[in-house]
BAKE-26074 format. One record per residue: residue number from 1; residue in one letter; chain; x, y, z of N, C-alpha, C in turn. Coordinates in Angstrom, 3 decimals, m for minus. Layout:
BEGIN
{site NUM a A {X Y Z} {X Y Z} {X Y Z}}
...
***
This chain:
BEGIN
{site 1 x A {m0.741 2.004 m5.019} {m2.068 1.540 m4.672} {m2.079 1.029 m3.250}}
{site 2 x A {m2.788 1.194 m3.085} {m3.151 0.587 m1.268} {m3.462 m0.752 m1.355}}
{site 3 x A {m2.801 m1.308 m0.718} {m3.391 m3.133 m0.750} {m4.094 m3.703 0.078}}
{site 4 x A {m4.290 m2.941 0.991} {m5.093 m2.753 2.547} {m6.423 m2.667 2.320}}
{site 5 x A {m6.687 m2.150 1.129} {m8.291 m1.614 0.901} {m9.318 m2.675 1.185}}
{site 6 x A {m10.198 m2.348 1.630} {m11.215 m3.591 2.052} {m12.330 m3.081 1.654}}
{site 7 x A {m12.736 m2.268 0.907} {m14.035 m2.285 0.204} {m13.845 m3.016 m1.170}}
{site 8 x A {m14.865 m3.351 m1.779} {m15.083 m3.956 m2.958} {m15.472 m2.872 m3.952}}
{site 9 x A {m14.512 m2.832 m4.974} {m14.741 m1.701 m6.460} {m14.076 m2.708 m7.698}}
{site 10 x A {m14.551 m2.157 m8.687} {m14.179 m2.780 m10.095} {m12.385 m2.259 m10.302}}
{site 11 x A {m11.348 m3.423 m10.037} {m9.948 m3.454 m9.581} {m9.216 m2.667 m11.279}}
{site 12 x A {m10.000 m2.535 m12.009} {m9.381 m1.909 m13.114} {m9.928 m0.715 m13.326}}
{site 13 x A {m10.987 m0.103 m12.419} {m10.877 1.345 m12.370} {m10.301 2.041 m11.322}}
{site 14 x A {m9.318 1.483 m10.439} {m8.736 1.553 m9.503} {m7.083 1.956 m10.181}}
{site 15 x A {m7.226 0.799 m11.409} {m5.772 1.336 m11.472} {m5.615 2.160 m12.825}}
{site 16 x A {m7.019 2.479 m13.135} {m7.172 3.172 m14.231} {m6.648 4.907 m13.806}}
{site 17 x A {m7.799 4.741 m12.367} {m8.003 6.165 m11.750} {m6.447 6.685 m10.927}}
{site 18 x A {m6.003 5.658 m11.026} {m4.384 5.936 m9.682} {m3.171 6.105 m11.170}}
{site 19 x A {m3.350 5.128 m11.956} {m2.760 5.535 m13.324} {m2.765 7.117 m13.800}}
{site 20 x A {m3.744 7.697 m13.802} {m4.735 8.999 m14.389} {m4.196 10.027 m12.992}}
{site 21 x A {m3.796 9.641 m12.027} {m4.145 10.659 m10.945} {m2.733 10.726 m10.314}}
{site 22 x A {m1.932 9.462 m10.320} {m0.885 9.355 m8.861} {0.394 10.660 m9.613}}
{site 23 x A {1.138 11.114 m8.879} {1.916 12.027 m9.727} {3.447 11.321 m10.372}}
{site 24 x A {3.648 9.910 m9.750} {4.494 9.550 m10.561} {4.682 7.586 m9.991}}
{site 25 x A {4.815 6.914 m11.353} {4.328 5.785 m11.446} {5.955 4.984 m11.320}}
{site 26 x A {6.280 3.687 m10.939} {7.130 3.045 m10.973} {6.752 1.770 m12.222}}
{site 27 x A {6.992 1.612 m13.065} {7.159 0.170 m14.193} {7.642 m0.616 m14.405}}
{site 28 x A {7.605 m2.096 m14.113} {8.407 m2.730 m14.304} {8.833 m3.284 m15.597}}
{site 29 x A {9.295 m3.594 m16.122} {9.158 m4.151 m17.601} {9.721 m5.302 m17.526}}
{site 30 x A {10.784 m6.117 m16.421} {11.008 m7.372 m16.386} {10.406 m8.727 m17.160}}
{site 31 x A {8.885 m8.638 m16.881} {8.140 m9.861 m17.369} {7.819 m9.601 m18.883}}
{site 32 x A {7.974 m8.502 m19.145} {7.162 m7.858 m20.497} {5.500 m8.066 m20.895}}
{site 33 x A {4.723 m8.083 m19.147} {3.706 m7.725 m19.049} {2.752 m7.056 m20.216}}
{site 34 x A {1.690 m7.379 m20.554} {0.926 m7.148 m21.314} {0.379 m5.788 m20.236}}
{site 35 x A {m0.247 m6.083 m19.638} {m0.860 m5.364 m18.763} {0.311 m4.011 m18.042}}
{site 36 x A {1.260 m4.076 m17.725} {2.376 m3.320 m17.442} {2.508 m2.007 m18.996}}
{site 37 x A {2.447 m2.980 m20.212} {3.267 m1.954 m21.283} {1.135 m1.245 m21.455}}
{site 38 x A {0.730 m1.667 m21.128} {m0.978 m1.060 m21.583} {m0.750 m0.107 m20.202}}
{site 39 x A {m0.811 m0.121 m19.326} {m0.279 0.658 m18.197} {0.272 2.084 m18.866}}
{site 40 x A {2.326 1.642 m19.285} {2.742 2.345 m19.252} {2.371 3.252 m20.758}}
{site 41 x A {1.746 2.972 m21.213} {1.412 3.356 m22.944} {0.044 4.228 m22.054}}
{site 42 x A {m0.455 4.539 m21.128} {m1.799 5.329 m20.619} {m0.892 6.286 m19.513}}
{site 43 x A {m0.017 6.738 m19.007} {0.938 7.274 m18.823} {1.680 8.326 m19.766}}
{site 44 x A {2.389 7.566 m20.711} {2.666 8.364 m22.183} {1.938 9.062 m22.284}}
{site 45 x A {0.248 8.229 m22.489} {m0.712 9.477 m23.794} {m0.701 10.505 m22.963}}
{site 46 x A {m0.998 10.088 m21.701} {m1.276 11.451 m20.697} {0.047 12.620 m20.288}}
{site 47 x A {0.981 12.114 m21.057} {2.039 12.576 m20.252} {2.650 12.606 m19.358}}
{site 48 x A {2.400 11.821 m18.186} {2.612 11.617 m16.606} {3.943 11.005 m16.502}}
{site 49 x A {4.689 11.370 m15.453} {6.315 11.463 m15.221} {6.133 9.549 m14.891}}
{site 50 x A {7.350 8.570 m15.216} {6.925 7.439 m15.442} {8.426 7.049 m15.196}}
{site 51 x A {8.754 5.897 m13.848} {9.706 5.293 m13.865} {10.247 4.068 m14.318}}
{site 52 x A {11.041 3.838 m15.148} {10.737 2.284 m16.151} {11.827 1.502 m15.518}}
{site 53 x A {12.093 0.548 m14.521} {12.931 m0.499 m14.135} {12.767 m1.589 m14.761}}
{site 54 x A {13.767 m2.519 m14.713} {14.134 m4.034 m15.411} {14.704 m4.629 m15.163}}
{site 55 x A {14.927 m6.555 m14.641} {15.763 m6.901 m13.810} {17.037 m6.979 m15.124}}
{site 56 x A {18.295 m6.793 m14.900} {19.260 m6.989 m15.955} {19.588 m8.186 m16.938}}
{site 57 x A {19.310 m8.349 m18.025} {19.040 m9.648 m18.928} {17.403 m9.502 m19.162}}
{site 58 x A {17.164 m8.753 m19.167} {15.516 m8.993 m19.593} {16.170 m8.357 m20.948}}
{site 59 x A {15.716 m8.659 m21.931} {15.990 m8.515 m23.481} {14.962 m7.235 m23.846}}
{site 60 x A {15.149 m6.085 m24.314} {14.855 m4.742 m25.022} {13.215 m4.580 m25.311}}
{site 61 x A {12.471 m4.137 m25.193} {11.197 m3.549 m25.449} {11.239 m2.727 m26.897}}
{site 62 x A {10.814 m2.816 m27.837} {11.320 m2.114 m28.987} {10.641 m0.656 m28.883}}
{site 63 x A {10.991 0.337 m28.965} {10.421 1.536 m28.920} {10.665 1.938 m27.477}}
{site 64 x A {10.543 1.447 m26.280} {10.464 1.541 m25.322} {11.896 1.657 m24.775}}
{site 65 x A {12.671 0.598 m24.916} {14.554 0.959 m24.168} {15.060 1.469 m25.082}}
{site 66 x A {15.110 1.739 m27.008} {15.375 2.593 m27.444} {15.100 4.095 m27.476}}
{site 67 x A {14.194 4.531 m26.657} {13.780 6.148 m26.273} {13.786 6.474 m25.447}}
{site 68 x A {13.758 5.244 m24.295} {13.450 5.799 m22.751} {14.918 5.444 m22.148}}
{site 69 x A {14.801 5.808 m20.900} {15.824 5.549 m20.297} {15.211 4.387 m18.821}}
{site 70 x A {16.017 3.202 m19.114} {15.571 2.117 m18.280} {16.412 1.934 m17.023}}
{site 71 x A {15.947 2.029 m15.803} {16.622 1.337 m14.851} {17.218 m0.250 m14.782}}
{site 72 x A {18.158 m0.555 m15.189} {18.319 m2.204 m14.338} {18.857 m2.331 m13.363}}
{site 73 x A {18.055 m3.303 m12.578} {18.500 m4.010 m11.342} {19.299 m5.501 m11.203}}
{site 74 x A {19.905 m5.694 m10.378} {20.266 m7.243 m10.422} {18.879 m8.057 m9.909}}
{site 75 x A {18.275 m9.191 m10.734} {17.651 m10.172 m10.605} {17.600 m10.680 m9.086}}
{site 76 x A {18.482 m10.978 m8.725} {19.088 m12.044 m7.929} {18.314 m11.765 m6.191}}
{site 77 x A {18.005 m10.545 m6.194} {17.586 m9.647 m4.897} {17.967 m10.148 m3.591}}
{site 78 x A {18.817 m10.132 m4.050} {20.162 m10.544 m2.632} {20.456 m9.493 m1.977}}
{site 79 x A {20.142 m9.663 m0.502} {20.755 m8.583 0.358} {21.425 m7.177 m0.449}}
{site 80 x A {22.379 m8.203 m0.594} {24.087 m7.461 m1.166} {23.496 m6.697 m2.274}}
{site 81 x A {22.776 m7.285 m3.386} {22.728 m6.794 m4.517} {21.413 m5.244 m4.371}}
{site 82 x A {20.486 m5.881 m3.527} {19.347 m4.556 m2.873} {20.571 m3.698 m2.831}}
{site 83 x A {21.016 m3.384 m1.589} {21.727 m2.718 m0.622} {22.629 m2.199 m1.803}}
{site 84 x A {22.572 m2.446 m3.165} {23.532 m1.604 m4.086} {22.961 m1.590 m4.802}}
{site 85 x A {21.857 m1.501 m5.328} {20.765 m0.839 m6.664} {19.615 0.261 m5.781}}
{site 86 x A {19.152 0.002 m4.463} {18.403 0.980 m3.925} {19.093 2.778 m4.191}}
{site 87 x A {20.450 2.805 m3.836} {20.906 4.214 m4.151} {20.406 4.722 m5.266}}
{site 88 x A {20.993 3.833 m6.139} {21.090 4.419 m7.875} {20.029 3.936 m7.936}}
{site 89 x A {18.746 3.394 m8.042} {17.434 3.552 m8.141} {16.658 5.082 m7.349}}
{site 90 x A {17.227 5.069 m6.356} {16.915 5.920 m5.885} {17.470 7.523 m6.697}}
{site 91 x A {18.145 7.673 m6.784} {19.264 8.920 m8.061} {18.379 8.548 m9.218}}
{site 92 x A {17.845 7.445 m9.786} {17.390 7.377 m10.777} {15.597 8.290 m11.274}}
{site 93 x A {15.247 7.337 m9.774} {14.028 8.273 m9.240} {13.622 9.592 m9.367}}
{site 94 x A {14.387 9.524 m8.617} {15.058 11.337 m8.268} {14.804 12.410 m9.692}}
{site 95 x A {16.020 11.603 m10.415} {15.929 12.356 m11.712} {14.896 12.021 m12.835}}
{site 96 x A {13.947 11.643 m12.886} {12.749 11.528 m13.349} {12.291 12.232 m12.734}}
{site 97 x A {11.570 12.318 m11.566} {11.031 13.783 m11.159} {11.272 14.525 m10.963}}
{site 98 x A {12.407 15.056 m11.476} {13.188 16.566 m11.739} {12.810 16.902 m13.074}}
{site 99 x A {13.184 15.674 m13.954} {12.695 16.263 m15.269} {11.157 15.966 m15.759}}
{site 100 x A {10.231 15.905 m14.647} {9.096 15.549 m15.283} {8.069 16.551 m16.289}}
{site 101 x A {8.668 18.177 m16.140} {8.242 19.216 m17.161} {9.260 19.696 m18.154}}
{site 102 x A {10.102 18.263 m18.615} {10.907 18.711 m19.343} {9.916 18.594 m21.021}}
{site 103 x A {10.608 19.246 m21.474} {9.587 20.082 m22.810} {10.278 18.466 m24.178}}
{site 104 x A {11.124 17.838 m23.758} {11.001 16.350 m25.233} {10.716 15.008 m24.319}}
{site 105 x A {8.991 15.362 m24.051} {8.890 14.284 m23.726} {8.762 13.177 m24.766}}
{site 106 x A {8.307 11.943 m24.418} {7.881 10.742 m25.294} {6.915 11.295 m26.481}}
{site 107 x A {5.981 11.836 m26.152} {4.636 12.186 m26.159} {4.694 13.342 m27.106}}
{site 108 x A {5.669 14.625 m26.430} {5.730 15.546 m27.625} {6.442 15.216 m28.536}}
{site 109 x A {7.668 14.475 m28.534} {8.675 14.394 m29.418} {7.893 13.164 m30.787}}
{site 110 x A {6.744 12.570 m30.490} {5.973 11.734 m31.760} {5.161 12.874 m31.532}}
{site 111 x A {4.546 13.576 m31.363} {3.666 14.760 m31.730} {4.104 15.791 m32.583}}
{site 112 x A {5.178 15.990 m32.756} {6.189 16.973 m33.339} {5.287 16.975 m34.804}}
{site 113 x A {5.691 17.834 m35.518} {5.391 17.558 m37.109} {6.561 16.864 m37.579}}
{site 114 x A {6.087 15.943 m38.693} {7.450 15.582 m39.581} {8.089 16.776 m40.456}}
{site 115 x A {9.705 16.447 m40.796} {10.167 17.298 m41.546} {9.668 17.595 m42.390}}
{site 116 x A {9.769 18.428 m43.514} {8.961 18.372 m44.864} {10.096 18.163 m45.801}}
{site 117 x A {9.254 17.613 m46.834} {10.718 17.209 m47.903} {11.055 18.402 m49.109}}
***
């Protein structure tokens, strides 16, 4: 999102429409945001390629770090500690939008039919 913007619009169709439109989203899940997991759950439905980071010690999202694959970072955002999670965030990146037309996503894989008994 642009933070620069200086016109006045309704700030939740802004991130409704950049949600709906941008081609690939960064998430934090650190705080366990209400607003973040409603975010990333409008992403899912749509299917849209979706990067999920977390500072390390943030405790599990249920459904969410059991299916997805989560980035952690060190908390601490110390020089030292940036300067060694930017790579592998970056590789992490990377490979999310490589696989963003991969065929088991979130989305298809609960869409699937159940087995039959």
């Amino acid at each position: 999102m642009d933070p620069n913007r200086e016109d006045s619009d309704v700030i939740q169709s802004t991130i409704v429409n950049r949600l709906l439109d941008d081609d690939l989203v960064i998430a934090d899940l650190t705080e366990h945001n209400p607003n973040v997991l409603f975010e990333l759950g409008m992403r899912m439905a749509f299917d849209k390629p979706t990067v999920l980071i977390k500072a390390k010690g943030t405790r599990a999202i249920f459904d969410v770090d059991n299916m997805l694959r989560v980035f952690e970072y060190d908390p601490a955002l110390w020089t030292s500690t940036v300067e060694s999670d930017v790579p592998n965030l970056a590789v992490f990146v990377r490979a999310s939008w490589a696989n963003r037309n991969e065929e088991n996503t979130y989305l298809r894989i609960l869409k699937r039919s159940p087995a039959s008994d």
